[in-house]
VOVO-157198 format. One record per residue (C-alpha): x, y, z; residue in one letter. Coordinates in steps of 0.1 Angstrom, whole numbers, plus 5000, padded with zeros to 4 digits. Each point is the difference from the previous one (the first is absolute). Example, Ala and Ser with C-alpha at 12.3 -4.5 7.8 and 13.67 -1.06 7.14 Angstrom:
<recs>
rec c1 5123	c2 4955	c3 5078	rest A
rec c1 5014	c2 5034	c3 4993	rest S
</recs>
This chain:
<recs>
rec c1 7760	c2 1016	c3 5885	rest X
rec c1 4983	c2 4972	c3 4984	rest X
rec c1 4991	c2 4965	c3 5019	rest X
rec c1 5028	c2 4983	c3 4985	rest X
rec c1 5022	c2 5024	c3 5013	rest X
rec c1 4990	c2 4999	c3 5035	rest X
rec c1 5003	c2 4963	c3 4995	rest X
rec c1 5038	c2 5000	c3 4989	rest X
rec c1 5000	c2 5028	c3 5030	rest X
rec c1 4988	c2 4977	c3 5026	rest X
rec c1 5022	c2 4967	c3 4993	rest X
rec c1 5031	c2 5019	c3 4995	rest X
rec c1 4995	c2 5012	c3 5036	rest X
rec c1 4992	c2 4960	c3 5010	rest X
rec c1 5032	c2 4993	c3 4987	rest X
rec c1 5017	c2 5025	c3 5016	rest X
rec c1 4986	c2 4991	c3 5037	rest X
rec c1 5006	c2 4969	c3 4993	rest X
rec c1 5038	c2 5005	c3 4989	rest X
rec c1 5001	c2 5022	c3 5029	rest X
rec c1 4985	c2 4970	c3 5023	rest X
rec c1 5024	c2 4974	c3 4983	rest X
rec c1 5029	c2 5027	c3 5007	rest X
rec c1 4991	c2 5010	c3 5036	rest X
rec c1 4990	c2 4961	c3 5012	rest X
rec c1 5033	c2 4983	c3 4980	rest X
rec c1 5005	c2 4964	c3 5014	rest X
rec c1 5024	c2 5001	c3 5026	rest X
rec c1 5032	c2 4986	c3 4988	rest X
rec c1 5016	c2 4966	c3 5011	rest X
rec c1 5024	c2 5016	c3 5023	rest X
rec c1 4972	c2 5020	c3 5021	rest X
rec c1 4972	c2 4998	c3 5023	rest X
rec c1 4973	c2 5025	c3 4996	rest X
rec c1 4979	c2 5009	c3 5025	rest X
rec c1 4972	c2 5023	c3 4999	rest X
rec c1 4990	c2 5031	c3 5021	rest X
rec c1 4967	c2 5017	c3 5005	rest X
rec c1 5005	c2 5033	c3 5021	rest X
rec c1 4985	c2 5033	c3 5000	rest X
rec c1 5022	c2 5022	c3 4990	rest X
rec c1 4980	c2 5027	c3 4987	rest X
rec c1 4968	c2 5017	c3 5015	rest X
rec c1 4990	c2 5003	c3 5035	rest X
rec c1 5020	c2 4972	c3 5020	rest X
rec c1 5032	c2 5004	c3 4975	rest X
rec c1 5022	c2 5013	c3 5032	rest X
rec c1 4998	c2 4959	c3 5010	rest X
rec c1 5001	c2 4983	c3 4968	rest X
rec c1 5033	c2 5021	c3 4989	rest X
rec c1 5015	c2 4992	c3 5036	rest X
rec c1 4990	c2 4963	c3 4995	rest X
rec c1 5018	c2 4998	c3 4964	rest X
rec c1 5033	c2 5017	c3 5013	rest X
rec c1 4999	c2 4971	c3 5021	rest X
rec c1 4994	c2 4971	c3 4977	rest X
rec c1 5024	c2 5021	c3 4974	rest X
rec c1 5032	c2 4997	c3 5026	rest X
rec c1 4989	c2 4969	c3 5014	rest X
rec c1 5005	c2 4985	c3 4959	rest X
rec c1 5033	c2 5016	c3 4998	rest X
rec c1 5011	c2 4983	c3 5032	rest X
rec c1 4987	c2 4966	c3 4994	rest X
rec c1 5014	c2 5003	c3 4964	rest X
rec c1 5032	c2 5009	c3 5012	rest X
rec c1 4999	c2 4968	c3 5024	rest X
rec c1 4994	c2 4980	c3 4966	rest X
rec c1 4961	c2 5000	c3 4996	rest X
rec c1 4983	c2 4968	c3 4999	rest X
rec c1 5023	c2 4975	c3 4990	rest X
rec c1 5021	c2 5021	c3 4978	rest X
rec c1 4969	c2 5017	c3 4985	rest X
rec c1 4997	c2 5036	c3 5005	rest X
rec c1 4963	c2 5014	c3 5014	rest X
rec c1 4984	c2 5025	c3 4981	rest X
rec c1 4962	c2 5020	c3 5011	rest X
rec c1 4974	c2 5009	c3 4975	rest X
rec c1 4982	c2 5034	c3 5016	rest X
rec c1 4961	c2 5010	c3 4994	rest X
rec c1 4988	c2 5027	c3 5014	rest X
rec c1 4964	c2 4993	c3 5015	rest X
rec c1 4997	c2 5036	c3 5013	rest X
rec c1 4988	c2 4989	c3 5037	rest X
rec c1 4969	c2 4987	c3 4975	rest X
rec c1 4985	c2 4961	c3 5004	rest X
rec c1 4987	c2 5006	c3 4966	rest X
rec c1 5037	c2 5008	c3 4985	rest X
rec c1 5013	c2 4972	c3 5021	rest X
rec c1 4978	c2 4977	c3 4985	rest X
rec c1 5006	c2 5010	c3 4965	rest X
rec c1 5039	c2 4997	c3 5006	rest X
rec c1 5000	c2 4964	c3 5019	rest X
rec c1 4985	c2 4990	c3 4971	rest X
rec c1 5027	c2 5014	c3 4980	rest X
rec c1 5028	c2 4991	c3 5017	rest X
rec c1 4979	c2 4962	c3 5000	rest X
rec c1 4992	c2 4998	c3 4967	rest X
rec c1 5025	c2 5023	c3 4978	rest X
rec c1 5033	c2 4997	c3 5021	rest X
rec c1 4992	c2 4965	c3 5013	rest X
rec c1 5015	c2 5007	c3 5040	rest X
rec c1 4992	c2 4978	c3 5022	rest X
rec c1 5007	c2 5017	c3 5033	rest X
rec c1 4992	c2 5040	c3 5007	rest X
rec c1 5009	c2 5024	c3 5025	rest X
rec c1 4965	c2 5019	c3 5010	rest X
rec c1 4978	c2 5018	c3 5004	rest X
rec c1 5002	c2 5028	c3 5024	rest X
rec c1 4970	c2 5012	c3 5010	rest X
rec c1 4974	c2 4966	c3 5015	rest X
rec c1 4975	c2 5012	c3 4974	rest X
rec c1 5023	c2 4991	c3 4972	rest X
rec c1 5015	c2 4969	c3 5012	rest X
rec c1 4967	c2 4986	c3 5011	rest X
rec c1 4987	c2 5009	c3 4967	rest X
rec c1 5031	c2 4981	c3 4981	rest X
rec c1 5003	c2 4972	c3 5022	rest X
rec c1 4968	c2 4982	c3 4979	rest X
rec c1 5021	c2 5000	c3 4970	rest X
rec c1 5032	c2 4988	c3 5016	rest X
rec c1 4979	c2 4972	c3 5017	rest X
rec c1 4984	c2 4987	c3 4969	rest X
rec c1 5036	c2 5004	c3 4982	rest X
rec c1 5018	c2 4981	c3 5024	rest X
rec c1 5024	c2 5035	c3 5002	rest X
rec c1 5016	c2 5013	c3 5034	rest X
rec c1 4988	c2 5028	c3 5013	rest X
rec c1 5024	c2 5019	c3 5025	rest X
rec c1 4988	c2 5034	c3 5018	rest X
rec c1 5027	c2 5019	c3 5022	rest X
rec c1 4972	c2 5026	c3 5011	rest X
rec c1 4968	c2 4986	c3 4996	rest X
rec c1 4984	c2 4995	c3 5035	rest X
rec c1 4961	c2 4989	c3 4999	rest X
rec c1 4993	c2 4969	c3 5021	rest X
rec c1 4977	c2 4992	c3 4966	rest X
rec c1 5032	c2 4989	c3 4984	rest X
rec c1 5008	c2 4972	c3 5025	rest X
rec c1 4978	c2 4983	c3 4987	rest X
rec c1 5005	c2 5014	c3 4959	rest X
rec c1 5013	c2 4964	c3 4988	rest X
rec c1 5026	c2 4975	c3 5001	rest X
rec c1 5024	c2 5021	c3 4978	rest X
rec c1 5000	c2 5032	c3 5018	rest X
rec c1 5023	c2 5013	c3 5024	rest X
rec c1 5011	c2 5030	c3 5019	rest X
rec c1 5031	c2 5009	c3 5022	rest X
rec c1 4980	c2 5031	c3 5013	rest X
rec c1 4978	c2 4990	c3 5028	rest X
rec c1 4964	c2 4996	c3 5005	rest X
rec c1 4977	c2 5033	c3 5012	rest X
rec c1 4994	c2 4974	c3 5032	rest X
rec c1 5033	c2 5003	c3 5012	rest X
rec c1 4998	c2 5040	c3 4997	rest X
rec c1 4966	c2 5005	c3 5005	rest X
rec c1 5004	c2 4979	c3 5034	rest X
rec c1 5035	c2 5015	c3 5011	rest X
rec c1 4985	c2 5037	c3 4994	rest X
rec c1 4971	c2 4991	c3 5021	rest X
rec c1 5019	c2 4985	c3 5029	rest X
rec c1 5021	c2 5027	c3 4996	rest X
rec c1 4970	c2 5025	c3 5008	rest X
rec c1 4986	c2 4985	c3 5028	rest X
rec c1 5033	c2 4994	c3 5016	rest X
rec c1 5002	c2 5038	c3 5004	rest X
rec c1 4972	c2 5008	c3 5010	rest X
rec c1 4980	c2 5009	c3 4970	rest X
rec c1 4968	c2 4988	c3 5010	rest X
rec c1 4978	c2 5016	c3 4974	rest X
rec c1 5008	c2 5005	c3 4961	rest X
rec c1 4992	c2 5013	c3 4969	rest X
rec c1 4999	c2 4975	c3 4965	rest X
rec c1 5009	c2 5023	c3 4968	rest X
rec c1 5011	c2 4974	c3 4975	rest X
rec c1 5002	c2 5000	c3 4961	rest X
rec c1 4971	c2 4983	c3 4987	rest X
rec c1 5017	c2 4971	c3 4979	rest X
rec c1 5019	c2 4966	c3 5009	rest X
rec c1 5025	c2 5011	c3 5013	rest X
rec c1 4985	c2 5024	c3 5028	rest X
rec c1 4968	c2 4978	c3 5000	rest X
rec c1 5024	c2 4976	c3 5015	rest X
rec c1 5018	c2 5016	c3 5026	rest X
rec c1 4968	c2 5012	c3 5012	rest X
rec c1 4976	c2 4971	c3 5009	rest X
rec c1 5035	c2 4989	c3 5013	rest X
rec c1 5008	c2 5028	c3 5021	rest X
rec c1 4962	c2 5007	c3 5009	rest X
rec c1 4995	c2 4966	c3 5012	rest X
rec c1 5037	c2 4993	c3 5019	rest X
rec c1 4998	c2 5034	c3 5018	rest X
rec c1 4965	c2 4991	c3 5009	rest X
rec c1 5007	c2 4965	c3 5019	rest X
rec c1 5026	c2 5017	c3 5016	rest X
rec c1 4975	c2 5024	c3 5018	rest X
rec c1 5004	c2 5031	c3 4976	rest X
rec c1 4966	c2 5016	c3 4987	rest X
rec c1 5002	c2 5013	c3 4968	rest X
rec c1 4975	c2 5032	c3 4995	rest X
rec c1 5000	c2 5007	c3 4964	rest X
rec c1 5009	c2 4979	c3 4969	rest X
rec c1 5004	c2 5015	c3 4970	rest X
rec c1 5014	c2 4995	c3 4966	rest X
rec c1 5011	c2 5025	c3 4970	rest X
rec c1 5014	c2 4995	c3 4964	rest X
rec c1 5028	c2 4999	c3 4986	rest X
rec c1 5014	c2 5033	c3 4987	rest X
rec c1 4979	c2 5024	c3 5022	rest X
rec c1 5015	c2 5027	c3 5011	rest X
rec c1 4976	c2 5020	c3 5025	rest X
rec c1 4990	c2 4980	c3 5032	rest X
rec c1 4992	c2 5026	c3 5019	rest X
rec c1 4964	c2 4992	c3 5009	rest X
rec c1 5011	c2 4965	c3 5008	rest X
rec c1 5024	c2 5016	c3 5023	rest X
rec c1 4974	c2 5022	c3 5016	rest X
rec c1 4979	c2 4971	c3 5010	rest X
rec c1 5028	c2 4982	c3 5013	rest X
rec c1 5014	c2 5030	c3 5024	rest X
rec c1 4963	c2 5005	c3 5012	rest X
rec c1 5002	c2 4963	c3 5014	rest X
rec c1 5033	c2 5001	c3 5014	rest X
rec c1 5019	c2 4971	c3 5000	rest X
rec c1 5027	c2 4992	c3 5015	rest X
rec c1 5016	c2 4992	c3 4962	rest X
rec c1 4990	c2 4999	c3 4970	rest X
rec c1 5014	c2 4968	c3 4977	rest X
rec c1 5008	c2 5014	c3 4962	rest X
rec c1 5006	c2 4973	c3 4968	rest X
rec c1 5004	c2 5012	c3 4967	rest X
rec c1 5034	c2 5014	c3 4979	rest X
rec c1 5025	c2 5023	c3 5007	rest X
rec c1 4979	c2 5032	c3 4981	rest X
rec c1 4971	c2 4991	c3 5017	rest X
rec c1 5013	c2 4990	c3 5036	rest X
rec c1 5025	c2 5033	c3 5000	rest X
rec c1 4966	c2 5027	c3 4990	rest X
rec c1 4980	c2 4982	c3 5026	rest X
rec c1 5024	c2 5005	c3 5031	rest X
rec c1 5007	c2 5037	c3 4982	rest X
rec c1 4965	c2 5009	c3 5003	rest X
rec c1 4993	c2 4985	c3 5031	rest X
rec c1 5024	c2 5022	c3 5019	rest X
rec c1 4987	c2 5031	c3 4977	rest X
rec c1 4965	c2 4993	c3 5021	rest X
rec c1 5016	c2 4999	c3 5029	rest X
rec c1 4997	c2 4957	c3 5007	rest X
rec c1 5028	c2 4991	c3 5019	rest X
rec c1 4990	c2 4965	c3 5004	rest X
rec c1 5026	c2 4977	c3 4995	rest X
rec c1 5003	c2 4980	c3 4963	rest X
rec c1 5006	c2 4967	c3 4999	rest X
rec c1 5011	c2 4986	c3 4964	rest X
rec c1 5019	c2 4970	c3 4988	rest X
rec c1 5028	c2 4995	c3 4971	rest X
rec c1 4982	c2 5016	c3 4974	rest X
rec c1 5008	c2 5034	c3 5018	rest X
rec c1 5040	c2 4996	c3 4996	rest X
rec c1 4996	c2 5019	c3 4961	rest X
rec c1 5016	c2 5032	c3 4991	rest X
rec c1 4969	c2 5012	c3 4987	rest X
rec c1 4989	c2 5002	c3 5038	rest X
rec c1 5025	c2 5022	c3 5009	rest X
rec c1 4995	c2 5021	c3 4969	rest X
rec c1 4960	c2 5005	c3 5007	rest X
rec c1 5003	c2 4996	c3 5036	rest X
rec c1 5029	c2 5026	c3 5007	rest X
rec c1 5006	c2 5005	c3 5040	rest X
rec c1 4964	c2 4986	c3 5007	rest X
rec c1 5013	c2 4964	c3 5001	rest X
rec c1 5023	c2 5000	c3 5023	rest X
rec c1 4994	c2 4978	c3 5030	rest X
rec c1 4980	c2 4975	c3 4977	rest X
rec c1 5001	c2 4963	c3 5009	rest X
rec c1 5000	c2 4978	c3 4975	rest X
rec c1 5006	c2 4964	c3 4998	rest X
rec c1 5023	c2 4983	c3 4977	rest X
rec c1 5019	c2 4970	c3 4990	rest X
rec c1 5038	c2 5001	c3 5012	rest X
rec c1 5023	c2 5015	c3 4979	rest X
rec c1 5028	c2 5022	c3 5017	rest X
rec c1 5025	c2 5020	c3 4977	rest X
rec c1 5020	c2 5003	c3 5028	rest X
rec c1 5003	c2 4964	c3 5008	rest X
rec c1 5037	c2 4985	c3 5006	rest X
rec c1 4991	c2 4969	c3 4983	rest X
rec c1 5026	c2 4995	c3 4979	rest X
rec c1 4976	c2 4990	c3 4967	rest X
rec c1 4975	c2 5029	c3 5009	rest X
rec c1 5035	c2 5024	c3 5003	rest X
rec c1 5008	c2 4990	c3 4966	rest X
rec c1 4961	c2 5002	c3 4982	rest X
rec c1 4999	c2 5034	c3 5014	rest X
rec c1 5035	c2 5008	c3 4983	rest X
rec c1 4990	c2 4987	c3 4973	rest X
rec c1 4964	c2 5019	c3 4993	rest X
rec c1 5018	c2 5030	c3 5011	rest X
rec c1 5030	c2 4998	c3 4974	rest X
rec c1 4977	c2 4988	c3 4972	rest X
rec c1 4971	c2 5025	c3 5005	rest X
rec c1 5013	c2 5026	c3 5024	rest X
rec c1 4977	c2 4995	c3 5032	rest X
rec c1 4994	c2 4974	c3 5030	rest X
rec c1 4977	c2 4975	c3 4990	rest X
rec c1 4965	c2 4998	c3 5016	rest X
rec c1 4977	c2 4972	c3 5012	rest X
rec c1 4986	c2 4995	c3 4967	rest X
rec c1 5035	c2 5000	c3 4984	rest X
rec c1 5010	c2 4975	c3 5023	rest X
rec c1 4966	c2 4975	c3 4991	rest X
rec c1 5009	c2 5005	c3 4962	rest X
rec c1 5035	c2 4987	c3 5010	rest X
rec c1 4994	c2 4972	c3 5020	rest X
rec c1 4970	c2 4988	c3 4979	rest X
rec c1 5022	c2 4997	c3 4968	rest X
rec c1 5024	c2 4984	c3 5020	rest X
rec c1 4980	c2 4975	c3 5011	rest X
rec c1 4984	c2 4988	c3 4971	rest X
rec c1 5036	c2 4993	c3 4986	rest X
rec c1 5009	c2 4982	c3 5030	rest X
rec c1 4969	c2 4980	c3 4998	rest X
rec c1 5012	c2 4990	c3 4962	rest X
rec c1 5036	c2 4993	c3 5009	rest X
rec c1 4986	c2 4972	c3 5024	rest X
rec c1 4971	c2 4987	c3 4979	rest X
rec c1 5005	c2 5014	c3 4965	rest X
rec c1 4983	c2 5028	c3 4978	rest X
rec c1 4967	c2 4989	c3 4987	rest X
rec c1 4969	c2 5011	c3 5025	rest X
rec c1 4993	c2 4965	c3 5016	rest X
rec c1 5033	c2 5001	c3 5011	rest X
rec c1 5003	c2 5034	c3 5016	rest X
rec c1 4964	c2 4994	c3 5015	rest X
rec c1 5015	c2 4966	c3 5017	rest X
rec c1 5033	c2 5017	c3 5012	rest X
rec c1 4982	c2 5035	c3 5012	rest X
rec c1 4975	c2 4977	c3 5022	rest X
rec c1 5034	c2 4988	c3 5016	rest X
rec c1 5017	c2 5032	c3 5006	rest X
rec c1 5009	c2 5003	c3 5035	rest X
rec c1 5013	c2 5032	c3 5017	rest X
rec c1 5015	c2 5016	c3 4966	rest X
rec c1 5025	c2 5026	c3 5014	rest X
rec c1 4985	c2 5031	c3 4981	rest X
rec c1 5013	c2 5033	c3 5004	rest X
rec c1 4961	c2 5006	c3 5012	rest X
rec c1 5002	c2 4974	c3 5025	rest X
rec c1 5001	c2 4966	c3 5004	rest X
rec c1 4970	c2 4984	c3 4981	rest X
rec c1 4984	c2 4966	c3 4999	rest X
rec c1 4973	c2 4987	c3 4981	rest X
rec c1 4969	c2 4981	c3 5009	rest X
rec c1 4976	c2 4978	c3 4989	rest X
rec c1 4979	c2 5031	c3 4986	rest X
rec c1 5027	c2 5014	c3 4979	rest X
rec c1 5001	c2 5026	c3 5032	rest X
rec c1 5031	c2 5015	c3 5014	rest X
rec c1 5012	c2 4992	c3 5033	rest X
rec c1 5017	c2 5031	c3 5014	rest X
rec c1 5000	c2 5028	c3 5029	rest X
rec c1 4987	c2 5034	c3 4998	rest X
rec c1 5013	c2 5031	c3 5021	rest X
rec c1 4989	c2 5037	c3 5007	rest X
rec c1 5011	c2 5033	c3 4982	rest X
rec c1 4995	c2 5037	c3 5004	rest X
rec c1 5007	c2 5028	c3 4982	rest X
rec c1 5023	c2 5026	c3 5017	rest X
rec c1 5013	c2 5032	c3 4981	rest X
rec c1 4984	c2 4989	c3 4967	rest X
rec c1 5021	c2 4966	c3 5002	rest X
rec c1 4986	c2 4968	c3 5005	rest X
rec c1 5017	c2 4980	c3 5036	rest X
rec c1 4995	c2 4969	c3 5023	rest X
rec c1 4973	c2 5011	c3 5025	rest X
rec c1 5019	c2 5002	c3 5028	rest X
rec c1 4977	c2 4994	c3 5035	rest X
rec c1 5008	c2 5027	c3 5024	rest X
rec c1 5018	c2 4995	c3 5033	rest X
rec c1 4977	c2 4996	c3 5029	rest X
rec c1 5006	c2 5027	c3 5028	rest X
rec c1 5026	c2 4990	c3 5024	rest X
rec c1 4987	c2 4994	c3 5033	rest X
rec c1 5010	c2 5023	c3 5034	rest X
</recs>
């Protein structure tokens, strides 16, 4: 093939990206609002992203159903940034530039929103995490936002939590990235002031799957528990292979343990986990928490989770924040700084001055595989 060849080669494909570009990022019509979204919903952490959109997803057919914003319907743009910041980056900047949003719905993992939130700052674009939980993003810029709260609320609760019952010694095994990096200075530094001494602080990455020698160290210091961060894959092998070497220490976790995938690696081993988590109860008798978990179970044929429930109230609020202000970023920025106890199906949630949620957290367990309010057990009656 000769060079001019190549040449006609290579700008027929141009054209076709860019028809394809021009195609995927059409203008959104006068009788819509388009939002984007920036999930993973492929790769390693996919189990939360996919929950996350099955929440946005009903939440647009509800609101739509209600009349949108003003008559004009919502629609959400999806990109997939694969639980990577690098992806993340490369689709704000698409959703930015190409389909011209100015508020989206992301990221999940803290890595990926804290790597996004630069380019939504120096756009002038809303950025709105449902899961995203590093205390880093606090302070991420004027135009981002989370209804998920900070690791300091977890990482503290989880730490009271330990020394409350008389786990005086612990164990750190965290995922070394924002995420767990958060939760564990935290965690380490709460459970310390509280009188806790923490013997061994360690860190592994993402996707490893044999942790036995880090389990070996820990059950030859015996602590009273040992304090896991990291995804559901990850979280469910570690408990598994704990108990395989015989450390029957108990785990302390938070939300991030509430995955399917834990169950799936972590079989029988996980039962009697704590974990903590935000509140969301499927078997609430509110009546609108009754009728989002109808709802997500008629539309996709299983309870809602926690994640489900964040994707939900997230999308929710952003359009409630444009019915009272209007559309355009400056607007929702103004009316989310002045949301006030927002009755989510995730509980109530205000927002503060940081672009922070204001909301209560609450104890879980797993018991027969399922995951259940941590219930505290009766005190012996006295004779």
């Amino acid at each position: 093939m000769n060079k001019n060849v190549w040449i006609g080669v290579a700008v027929l494909i141009a054209v076709i990206v860019g028809v394809f570009a021009v195609t995927h990022y059409k203008k959104a019509s006068a009788s819509e609002i388009r939002l984007g979204a920036i999930l993973p919903l492929t790769g390693d952490v996919a189990s939360y992203g996919v929950a996350v959109k099955q929440g946005i997803d009903l939440a647009v057919a509800t609101e739509n159903q209600a009349g949108g914003v003003k008559g004009k319907a919502i629609s959400v743009m999806y990109e997939d940034d694969k639980g990577d910041p690098k992806q993340g980056v490369t689709a704000a900047q698409k959703l930015i530039s190409v389909a011209h949003v100015r508020v989206i719905i992301g990221a999940v993992p803290s890595s990926v929103t804290l790597a996004i939130a630069p380019v939504a700052e120096r756009a002038r674009v809303i950025l709105f995490s449902p899961a995203s939980s590093s205390p880093k993003i606090t302070n991420a810029g004027d135009y981002i936002f989370r209804n998920y709260p900070s690791d300091e609320l977890e990482g503290q609760l989880v730490a009271r939590f330990a020394v409350q019952h008389g786990y005086s010694t612990a164990a750190l095994l965290t995922i070394n990235n924002d995420y767990g990096n958060g939760l564990n200075e935290v965690f380490a530094k709460a459970y310390s002031e509280k009188g806790g001494t923490v013997l061994l602080n360690d860190k592994y990455t993402q996707g490893a799957g044999d942790f036995r020698t880090l389990l070996l160290k820990i059950k030859r210091l015996s602590p009273k528990c040992i304090f896991i961060v990291g995804y559901g894959r990850e979280l469910g092998t570690i408990v598994r292979q704990a108990r395989e070497l015989a450390v029957e220490t108990q785990f302390l976790s938070t939300v991030n343990f509430q995955d399917a995938e834990t169950i799936a690696t972590g079989g029988e081993s996980v039962d009697g986990v704590r974990y903590s988590s935000a509140i969301f109860d499927t078997q609430s008798t509110e009546p609108s928490v009754r009728d989002f978990v109808e709802a997500f179970h008629k539309r996709f044929g299983k309870d809602p989770d926690v994640w489900s429930a964040h994707g939900y109230d997230a999308l929710r609020m952003l359009v409630d924040a444009m019915r009272r202000r209007g559309p355009d970023a400056d607007s929702v920025k103004q009316a989310l700084y002045a949301t006030r106890n927002f009755p989510g199906v995730a509980g109530r949630t205000t927002i503060d001055e940081n672009g922070d949620p204001v909301k209560e957290a609450r104890f879980m367990t797993v018991k027969n595989r399922q995951f259940v309010p941590y219930v505290e057990p009766e005190a012996p009656k006295q004779r």
